[in-house]
C-alpha positions in Angstrom: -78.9 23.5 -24.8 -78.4 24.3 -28.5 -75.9 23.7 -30.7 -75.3 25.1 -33.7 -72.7 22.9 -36.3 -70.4 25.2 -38.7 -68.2 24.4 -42.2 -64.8 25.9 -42.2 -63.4 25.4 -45.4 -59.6 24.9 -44.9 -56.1 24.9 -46.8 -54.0 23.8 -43.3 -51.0 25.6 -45.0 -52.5 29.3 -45.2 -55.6 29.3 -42.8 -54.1 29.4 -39.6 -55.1 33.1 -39.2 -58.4 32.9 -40.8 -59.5 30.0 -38.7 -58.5 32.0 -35.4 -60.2 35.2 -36.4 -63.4 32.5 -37.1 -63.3 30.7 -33.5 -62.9 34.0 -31.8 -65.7 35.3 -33.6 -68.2 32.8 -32.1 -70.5 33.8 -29.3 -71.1 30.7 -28.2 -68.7 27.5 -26.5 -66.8 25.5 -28.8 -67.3 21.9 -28.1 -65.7 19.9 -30.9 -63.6 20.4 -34.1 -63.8 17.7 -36.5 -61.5 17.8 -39.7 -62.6 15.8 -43.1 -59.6 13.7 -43.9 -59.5 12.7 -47.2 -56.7 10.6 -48.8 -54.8 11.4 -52.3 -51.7 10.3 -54.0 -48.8 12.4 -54.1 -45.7 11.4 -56.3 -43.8 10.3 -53.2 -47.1 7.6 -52.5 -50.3 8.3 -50.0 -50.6 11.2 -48.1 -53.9 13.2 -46.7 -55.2 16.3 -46.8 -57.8 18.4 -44.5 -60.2 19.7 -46.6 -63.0 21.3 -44.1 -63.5 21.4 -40.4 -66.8 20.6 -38.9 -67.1 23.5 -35.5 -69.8 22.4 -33.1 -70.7 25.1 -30.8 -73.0 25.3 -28.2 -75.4 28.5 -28.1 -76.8 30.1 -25.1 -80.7 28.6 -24.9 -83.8 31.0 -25.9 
């Protein structure tokens, strides 16, 4: 087994279209998706933001 690890660069607001054309567009199985959370502060306090998605996929072998 192979795998092959991908960087999706992401605005969760706008992206949802872009991100589907993406995972669709992989040959290979999609084993995990693993979002970079990264805190900020907004006028109303804390909040978080996803930034970029880590894609593992596993590629056929050979």
């Amino acid at each position: 087994m192979k795998y092959k690890v991908h960087r999706f660069e992401i605005r969760m607001s706008r992206d949802q279209q872009a991100l589907e054309d993406f995972l669709n567009q992989l040959p290979g199985e999609v084993i995990s998706i693993i979002p970079n959370v990264q805190s900020h502060i907004t006028i109303l306090g804390m909040g978080a933001r996803v930034s970029f998605l880590y894609i593992v996929e596993k590629t056929a072998t050979g």
